[in-house]
Kinemage of the C-alpha trace (Angstrom):
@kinemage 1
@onewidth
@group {chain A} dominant
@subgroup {mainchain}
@vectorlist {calphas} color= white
{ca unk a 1} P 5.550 -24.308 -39.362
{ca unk a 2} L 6.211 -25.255 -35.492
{ca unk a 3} L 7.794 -22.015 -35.490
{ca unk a 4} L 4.922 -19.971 -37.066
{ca unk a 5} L 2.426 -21.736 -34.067
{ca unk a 6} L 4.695 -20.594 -31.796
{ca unk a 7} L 5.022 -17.082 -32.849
{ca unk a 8} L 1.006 -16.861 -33.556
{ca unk a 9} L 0.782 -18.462 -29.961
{ca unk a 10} L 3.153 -15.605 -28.198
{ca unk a 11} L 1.178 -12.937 -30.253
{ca unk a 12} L -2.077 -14.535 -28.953
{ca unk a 13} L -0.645 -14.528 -25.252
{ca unk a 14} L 0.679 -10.537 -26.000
{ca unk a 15} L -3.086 -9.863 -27.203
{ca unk a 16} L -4.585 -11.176 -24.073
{ca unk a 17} L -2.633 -9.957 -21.238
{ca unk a 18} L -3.086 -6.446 -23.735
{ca unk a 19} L -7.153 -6.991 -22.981
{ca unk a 20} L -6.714 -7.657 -19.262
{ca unk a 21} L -4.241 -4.388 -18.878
{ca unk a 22} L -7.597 -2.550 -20.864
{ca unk a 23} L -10.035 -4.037 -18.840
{ca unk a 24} L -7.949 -2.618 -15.786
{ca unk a 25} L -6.951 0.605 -16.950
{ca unk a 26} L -11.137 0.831 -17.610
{ca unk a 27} L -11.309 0.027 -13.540
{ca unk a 28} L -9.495 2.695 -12.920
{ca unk a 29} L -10.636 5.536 -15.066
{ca unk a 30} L -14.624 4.854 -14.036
{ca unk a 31} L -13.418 4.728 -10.183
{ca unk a 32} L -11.214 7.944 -10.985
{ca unk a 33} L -14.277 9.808 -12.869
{ca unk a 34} L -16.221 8.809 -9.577
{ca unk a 35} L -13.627 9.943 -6.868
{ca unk a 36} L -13.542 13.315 -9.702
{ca unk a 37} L -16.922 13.870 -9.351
{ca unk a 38} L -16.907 13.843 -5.854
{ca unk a 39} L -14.008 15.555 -4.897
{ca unk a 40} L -15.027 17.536 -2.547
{ca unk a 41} L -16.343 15.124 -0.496
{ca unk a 42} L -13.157 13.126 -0.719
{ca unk a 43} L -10.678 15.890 -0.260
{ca unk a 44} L -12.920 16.983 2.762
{ca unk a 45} L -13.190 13.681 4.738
{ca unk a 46} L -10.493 11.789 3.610
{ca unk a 47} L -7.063 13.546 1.559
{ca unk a 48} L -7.359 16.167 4.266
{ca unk a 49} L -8.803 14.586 7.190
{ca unk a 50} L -6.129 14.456 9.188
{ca unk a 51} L -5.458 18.448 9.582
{ca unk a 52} L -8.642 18.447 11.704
{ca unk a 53} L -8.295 18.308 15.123
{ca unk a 54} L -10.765 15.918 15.799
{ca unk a 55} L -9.947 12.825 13.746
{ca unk a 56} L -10.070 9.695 15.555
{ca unk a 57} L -6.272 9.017 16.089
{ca unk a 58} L -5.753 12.307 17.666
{ca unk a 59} L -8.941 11.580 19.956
{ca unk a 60} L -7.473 7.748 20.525
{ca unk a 61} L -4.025 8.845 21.708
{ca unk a 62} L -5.511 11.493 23.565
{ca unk a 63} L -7.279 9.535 25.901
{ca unk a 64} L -4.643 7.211 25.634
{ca unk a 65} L -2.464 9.473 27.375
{ca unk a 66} L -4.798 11.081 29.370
{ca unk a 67} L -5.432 7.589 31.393
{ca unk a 68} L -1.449 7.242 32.130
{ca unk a 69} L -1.967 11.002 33.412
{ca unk a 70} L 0.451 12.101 30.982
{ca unk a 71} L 0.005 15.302 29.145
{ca unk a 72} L 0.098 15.069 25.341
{ca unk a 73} L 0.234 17.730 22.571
{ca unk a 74} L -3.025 15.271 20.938
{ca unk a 75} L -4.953 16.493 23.025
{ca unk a 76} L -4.324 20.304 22.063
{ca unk a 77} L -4.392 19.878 18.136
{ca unk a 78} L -4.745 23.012 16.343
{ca unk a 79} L -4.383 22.921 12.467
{ca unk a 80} L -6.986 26.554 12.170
{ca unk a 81} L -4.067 28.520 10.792
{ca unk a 82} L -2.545 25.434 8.563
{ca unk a 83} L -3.693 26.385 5.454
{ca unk a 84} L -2.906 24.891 2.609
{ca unk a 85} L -1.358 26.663 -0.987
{ca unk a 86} L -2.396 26.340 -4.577
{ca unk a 87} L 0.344 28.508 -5.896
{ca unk a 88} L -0.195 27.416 -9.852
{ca unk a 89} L -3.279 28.094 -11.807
{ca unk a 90} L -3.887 24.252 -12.556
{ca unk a 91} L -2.994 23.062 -9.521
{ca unk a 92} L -6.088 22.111 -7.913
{ca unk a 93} L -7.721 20.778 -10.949
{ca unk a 94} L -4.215 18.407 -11.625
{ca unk a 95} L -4.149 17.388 -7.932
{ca unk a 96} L -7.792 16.433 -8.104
{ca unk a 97} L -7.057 14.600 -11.683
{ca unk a 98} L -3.776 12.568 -9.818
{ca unk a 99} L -5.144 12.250 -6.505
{ca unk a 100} L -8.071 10.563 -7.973
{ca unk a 101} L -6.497 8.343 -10.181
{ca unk a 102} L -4.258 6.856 -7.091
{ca unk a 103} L -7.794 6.441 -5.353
{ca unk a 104} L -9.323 4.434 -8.125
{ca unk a 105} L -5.764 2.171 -8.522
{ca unk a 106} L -6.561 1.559 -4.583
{ca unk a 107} L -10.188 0.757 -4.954
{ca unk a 108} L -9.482 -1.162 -8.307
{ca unk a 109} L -7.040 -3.273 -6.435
{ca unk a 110} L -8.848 -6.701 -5.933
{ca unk a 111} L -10.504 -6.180 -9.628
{ca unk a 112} L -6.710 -5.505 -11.144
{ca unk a 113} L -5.700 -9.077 -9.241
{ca unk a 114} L -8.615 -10.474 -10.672
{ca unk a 115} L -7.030 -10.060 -14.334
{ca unk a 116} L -3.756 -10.653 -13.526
{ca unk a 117} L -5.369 -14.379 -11.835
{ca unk a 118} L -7.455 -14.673 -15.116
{ca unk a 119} L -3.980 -14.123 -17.418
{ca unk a 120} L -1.569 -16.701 -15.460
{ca unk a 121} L -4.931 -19.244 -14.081
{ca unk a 122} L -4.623 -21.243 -17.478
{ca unk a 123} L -0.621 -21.981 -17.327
{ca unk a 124} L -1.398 -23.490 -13.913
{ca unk a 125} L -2.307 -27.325 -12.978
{ca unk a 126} L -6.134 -27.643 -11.599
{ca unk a 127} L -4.213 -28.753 -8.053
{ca unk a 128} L -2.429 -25.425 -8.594
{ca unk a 129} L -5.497 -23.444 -9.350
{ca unk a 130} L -7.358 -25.450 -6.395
{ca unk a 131} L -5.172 -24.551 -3.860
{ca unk a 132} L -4.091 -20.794 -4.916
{ca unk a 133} L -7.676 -20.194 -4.822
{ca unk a 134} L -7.782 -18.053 -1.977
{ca unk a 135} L -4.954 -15.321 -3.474
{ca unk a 136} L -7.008 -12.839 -4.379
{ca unk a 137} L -9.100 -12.549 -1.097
{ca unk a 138} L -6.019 -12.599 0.932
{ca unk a 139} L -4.341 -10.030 -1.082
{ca unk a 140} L -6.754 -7.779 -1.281
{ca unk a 141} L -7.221 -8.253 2.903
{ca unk a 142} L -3.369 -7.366 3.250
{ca unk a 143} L -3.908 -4.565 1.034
{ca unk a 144} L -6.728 -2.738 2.578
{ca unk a 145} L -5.187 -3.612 5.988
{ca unk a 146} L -2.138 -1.298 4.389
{ca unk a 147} L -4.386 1.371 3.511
{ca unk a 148} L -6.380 1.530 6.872
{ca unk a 149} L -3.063 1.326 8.992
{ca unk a 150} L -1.402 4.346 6.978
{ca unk a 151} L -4.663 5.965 6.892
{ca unk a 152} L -5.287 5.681 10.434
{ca unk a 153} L -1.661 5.022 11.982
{ca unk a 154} L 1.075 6.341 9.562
{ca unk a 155} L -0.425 9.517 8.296
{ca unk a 156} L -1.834 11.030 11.469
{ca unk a 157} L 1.220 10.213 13.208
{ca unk a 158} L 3.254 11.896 10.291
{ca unk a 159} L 1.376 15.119 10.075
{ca unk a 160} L 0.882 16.001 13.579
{ca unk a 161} L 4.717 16.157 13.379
{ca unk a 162} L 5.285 17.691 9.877
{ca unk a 163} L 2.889 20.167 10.943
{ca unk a 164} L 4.377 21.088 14.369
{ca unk a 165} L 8.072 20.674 13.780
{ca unk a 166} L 9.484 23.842 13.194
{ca unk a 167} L 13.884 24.761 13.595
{ca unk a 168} L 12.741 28.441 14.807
{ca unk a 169} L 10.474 31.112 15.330
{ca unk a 170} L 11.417 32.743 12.294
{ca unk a 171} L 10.590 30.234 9.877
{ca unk a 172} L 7.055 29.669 9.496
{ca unk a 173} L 5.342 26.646 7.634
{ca unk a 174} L 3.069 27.262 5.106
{ca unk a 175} L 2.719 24.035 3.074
{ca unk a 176} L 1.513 23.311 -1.078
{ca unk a 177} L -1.422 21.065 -1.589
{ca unk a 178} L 0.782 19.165 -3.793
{ca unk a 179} L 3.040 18.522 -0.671
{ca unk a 180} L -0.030 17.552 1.591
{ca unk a 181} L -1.714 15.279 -1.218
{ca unk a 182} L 1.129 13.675 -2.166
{ca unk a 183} L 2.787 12.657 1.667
{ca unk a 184} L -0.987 11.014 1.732
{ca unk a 185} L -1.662 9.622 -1.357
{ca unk a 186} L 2.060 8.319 -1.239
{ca unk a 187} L 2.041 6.227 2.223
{ca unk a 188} L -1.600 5.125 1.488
{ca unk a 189} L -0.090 3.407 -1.561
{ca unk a 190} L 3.533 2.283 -0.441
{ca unk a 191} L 2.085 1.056 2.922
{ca unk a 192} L -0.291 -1.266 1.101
{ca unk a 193} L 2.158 -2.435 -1.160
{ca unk a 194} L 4.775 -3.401 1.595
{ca unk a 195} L 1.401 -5.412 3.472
{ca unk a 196} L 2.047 -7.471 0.527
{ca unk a 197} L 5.284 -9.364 1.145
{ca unk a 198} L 3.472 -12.505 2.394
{ca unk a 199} L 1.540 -12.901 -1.079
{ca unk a 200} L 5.101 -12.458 -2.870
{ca unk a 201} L 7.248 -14.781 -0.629
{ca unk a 202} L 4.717 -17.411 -1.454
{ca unk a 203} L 5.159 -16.936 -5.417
{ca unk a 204} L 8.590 -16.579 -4.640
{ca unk a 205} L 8.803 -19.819 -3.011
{ca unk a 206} L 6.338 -21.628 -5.245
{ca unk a 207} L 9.202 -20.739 -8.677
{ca unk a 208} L 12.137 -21.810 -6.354
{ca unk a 209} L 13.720 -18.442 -5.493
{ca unk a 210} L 13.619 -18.556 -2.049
{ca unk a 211} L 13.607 -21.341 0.525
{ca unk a 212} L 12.850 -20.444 4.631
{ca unk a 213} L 16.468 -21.163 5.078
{ca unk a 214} L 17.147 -18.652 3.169
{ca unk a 215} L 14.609 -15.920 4.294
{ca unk a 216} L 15.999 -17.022 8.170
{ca unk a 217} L 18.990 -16.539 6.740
{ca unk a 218} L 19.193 -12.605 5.473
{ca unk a 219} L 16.838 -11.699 8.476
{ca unk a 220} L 19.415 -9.380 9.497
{ca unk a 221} L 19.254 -7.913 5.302
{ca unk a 222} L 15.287 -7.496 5.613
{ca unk a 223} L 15.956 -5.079 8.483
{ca unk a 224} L 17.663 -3.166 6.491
{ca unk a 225} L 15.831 -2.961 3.948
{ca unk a 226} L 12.208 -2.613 5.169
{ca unk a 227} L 13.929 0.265 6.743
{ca unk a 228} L 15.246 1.528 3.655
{ca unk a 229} L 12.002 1.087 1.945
{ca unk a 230} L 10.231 3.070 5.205
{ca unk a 231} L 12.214 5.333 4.667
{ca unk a 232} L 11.022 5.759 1.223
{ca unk a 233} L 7.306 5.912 1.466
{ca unk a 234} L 7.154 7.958 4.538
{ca unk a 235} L 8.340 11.254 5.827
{ca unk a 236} L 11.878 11.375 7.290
{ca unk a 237} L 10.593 10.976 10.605
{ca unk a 238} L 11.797 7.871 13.187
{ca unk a 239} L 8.920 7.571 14.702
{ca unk a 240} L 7.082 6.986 10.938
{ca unk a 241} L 9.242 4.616 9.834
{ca unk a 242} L 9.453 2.291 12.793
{ca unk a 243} L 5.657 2.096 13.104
{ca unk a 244} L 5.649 1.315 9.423
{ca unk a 245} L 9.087 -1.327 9.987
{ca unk a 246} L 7.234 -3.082 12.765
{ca unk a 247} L 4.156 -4.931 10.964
{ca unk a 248} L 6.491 -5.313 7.985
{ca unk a 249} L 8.808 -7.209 10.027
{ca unk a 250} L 5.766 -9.396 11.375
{ca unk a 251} L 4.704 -9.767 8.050
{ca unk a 252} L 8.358 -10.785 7.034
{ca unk a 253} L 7.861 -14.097 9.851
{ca unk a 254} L 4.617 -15.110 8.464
{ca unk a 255} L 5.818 -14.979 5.413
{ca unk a 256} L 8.278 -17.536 6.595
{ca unk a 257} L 5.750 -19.533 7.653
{ca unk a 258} L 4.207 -19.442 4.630
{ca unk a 259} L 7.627 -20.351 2.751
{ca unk a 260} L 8.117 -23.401 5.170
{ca unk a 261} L 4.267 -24.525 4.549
{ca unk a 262} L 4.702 -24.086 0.707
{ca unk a 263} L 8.346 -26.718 0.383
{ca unk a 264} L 6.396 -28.925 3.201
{ca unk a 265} L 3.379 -28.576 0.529
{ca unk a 266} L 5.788 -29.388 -2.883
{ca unk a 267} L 7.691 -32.600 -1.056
{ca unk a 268} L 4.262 -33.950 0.048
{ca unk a 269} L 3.258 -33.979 -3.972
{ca unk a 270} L 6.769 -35.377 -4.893
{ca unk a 271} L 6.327 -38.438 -2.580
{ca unk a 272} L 2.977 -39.143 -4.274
{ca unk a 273} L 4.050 -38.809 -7.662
C-alpha cells in the first residue's frame, strides 16, 4: 500500500512538472506567433541590424577611436553590397518559423523560471523559499544582461569581421540567411546562458557540489573552459571569444562570492539548530 502512495505520488509529481513544461511551451508559441507576425519588423531592426552601417556600436567605437586620433575601419562601414542568400524555396519562411521561436524562448525566459520556481518551491523549507526569493529577478537580470552584451558587444564585433575578412581577392563572400540568422540567434542565446553561472554556482553550492575552495581551486580549469565554451557560441574569432571570456570570468569570482556567502549562510543555521 506504502508502495502504491508512492508510485501515485511520483505519477502526481510527473503530471505536474508535465503542466508547467505546457504552460511554458504555451509562452513560447504565443511570443513566437507574435515575433511571426511581425517579422519584418524584427528581421529589419534587430536579426539584421548589425549589417547597417549605422548601428550604435559601429558609431560608439568610431568616435571612440576618432578621440585617440586613430583611424578605424568603424568609421568606414559599408555592408551596401552584403547581401544576403535564400538559396532554398522554404528558406525564408523556416528561418522566420526558427528565428522566432529562439526569440520567444528569450522573451519567455523569466515566465519559464517562474514554472520551474513553482515545480521545486513546495520541496523547499519556508526559510528556503524566504531567502531564494529573489532568484528569479536576478536571473532574469543576468540573462537579459547576456542578451544586450551579445546584442550590442559580441555580434557587432563578430560581423564587422566575418564580413570583412577575406584570404584573397578572388574569393568573394556572399553569405546564406541561415548563416547570418543563426551566428545571431546563436550568441544571443549562448551568451545569456553563460551570464548565468552565478545563479548555478549558488544551487550548486546550496546541494553540496561545490565549496569556494573548490571553485578557487580549478580557477586555472574555468579558463579553460569558458574558453572552450566561447569558443562554441561564437565565431572562431580571438577577439569574440575573449570579449565573451572576460565577463564570464568576472562572473566566475562573484560566483565565488556567492559560494563563500551561501556555506557562511548553512553554518550560521547549523549553530542555531
Amino acid at each position: 500500500m506504502a508502495e502504491q502512495q508512492k508510485e501515485m505520488s511520483f505519477l502526481g509529481h510527473l503530471e505536474e512538472l508535465r503542466w508547467h513544461m505546457v504552460r511554458s511551451a504555451a509562452a513560447i508559441f504565443i511570443l513566437a506567433i507574435v515575433f511571426f507576425a511581425f517579422a519584418e519588423q524584427v528581421y529589419d531592426h534587430f536579426l539584421l541590424a548589425h549589417i547597417q552601417p549605422d548601428f550604435i556600436t559601429y558609431r560608439i567605437f568610431c568616435d571612440f577611436f576618432n578621440f585617440f586620433g586613430v583611424d578605424s575601419d568603424f568609421c568606414t562601414i559599408n555592408f551596401a553590397d552584403k547581401k544576403l542568400q535564400s538559396i532554398k524555396v522554404t528558406s525564408q519562411l523556416m528561418n522566420s518559423i526558427w528565428s522566432s521561436l529562439i526569440l520567444g524562448v528569450i522573451v519567455a525566459f523569466p515566465y519559464i523560471l517562474w514554472e520551474i520556481w513553482r515545480f521545486i518551491s513546495p520541496g523547499l523549507t519556508e526559510n528556503e523559499i524566504k531567502r531564494s526569493r529573489g532568484f528569479i529577478l536576478i536571473a532574469s537580470i543576468l540573462f537579459f544582461i547576456g542578451v544586450l552584451f551579445s546584442f550590442y558587444v559580441i555580434a557587432p564585433v563578430s560581423i564587422h569581421f566575418l564580413y570583412n575578412y577575406q584570404i584573397t581577392d578572388s574569393i568573394q563572400n556572399s553569405f546564406t540567411l541561415e548563416s547570418h540568422i543563426g551566428l545571431v540567434t546563436n550568441m544571443l542565446l549562448g551568451v545569456s546562458i553563460l551570464f548565468e553561472l552565478p545563479v548555478l554556482i549558488y544551487f550548486l553550492t546550496k546541494i553540496g557540489l561545490i565549496t569556494p575552495e573548490f571553485l578557487k581551486r580549478y580557477r586555472k580549469h574555468a579558463l579553460v573552459v569558458v574558453l572552450i565554451l566561447a569558443a562554441i557560441i561564437t565565431p572562431p574569432d580571438v577577439a569574440s571569444q575573449v570579449i565573451v571570456a572576460i565577463p564570464i570570468l568576472f562572473l566566475y569570482e562573484i560566483g565565488i562570492k556567492v559560494s563563500k556567502r551561501v556555506i557562511k549562510n548553512q553554518e550560521k543555521n547549523a549553530n542555531k539548530s
